[in-house]
C-alpha positions in Angstrom: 45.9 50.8 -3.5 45.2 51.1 -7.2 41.9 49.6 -8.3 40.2 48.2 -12.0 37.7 50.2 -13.4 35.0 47.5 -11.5 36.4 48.6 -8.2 38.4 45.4 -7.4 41.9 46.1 -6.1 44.9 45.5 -8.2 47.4 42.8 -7.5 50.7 42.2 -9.0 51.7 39.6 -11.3 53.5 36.8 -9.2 56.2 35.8 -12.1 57.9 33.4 -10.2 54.7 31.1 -10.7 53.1 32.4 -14.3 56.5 32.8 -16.1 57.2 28.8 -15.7 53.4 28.2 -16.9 53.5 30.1 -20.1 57.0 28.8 -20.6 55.2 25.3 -20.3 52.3 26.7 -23.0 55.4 27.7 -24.9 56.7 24.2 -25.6 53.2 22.8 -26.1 52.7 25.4 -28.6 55.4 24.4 -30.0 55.0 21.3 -30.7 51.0 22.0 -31.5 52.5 24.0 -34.8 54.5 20.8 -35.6 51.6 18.6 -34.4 49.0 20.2 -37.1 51.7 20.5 -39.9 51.4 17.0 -39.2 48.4 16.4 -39.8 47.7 18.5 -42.5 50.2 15.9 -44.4 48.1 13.3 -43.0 45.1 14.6 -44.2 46.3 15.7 -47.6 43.9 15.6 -50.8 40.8 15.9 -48.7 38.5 18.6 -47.8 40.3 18.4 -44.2 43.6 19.8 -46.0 42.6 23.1 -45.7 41.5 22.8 -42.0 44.8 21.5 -40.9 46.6 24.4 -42.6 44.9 27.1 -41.5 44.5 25.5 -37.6 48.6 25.6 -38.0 48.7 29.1 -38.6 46.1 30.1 -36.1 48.3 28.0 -33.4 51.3 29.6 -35.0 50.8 32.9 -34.6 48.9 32.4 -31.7 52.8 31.3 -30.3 54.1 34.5 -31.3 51.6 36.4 -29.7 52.7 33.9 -26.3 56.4 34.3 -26.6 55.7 38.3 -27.1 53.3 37.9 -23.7 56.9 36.6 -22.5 59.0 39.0 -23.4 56.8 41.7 -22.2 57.2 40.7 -18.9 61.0 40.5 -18.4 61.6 37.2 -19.5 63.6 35.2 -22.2 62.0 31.3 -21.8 65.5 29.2 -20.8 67.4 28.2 -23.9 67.7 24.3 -22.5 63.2 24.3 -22.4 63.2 25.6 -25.6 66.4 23.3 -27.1 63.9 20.4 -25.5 60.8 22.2 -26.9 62.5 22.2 -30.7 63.7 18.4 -29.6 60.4 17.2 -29.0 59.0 19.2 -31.9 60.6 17.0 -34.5 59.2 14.1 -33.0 55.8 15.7 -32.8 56.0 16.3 -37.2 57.3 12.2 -37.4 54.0 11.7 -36.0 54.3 9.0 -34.0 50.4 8.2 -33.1 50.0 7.8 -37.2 53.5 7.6 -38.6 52.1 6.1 -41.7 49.5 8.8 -42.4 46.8 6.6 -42.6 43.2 8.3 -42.1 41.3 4.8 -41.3 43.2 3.5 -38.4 43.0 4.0 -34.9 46.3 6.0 -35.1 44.1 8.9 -37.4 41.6 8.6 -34.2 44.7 9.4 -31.4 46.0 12.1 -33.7 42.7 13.9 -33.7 42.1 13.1 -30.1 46.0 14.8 -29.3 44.9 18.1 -31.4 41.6 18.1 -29.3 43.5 18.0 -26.2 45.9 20.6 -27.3 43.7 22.6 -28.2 41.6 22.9 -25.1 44.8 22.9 -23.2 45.6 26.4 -25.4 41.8 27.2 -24.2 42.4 26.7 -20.5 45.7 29.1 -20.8 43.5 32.2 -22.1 40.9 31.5 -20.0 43.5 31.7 -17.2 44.9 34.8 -18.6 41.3 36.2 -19.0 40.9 36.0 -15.2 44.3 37.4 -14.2 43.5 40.4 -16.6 41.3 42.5 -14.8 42.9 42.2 -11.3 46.5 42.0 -12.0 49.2 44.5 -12.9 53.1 43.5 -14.3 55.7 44.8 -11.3 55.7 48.3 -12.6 52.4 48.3 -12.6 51.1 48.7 -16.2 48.3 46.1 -17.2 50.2 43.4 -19.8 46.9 41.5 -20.2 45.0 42.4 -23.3 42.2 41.5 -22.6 40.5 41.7 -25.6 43.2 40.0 -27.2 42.8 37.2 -24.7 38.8 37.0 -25.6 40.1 36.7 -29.1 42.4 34.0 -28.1 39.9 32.4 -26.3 37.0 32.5 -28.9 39.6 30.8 -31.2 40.8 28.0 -29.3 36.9 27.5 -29.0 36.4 27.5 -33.0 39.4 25.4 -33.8 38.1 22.7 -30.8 34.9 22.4 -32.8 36.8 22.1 -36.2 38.7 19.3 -35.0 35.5 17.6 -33.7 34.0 18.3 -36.6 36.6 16.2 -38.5 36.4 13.5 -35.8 32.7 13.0 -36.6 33.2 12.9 -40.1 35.7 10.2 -40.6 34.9 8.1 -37.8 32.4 6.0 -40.0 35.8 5.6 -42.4 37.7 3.9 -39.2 35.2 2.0 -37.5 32.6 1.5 -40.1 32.7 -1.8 -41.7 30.3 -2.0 -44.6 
């Protein structure tokens, strides 16, 4: 029995359960690119501009880094997920909690809300991953869990949570301030 450098025994990946889960993280990440570009547009020509953007290329390239997870372990995500994936995509960048973009509305307070739980939805997955790193091996029994690539990821997600609650606090006043 092979063991991790703390001593704990190896186990294999079971793939028949993770696969469909990161497939899952797949589509929600996604849509979380088209849900930022969103509201970056919503957001435009304030100081939260910025934050949007670069939150959508964090989440962006934290999707390629998923999808190459993926592939490394023998799988292609089904074409029909991801057809449904770029399907539900579109409607994520129409924006339907604000469709009319406007920052003082309850709609502004959903959109926000949705990123947060996005976001600490992208959290829980490396945080899964982080566990499964040190005790798991793919089937040929090579370790495919970076793990300090996952700490990375994890440390992220925590960073871009606490920018989007940032921008919460900050324009609530704006949407339920009456003065």
């Amino acid at each position: 029995m092979s063991r991790a450098a703390d001593g704990i025994p190896l186990r294999q990946l079971d793939l028949d359960t993770l696969l469909p889960y990161l497939d899952v993280h797949l589509v929600g990440a996604t849509n979380g690119v088209r849900l930022f570009k969103a509201a970056r547009v919503s957001w435009a020509g304030t100081p939260h501009e910025e934050d949007f953007e670069r939150l959508r290329q964090e989440i962006n390239e934290e999707r390629a880094f998923l999808k190459r997870l993926i592939r490394s372990l023998g799988h292609r995500p089904g074409v029909v997920k991801m057809a449904a994936a770029r399907a539900m995509s579109v409607v994520a960048e129409l924006d339907p909690l604000n469709p009319m973009r406007r920052r003082a509305t309850t709609g502004a307070q959903l959109e926000l809300e949705a990123l947060q739980s996005l976001v600490r939805g992208k959290e829980s997955l490396w945080s899964t991953l982080l566990a499964l790193s040190s005790a798991a091996t793919a089937s040929a029994g090579d370790t495919v869990l970076d793990r300090p690539a996952l700490e990375r990821l994890l440390e992220a997600s925590r960073r871009q949570q606490d920018t989007v609650a940032r921008i919460m606090r900050e324009t609530a006043p704006a949407r339920f301030l009456r003065y």
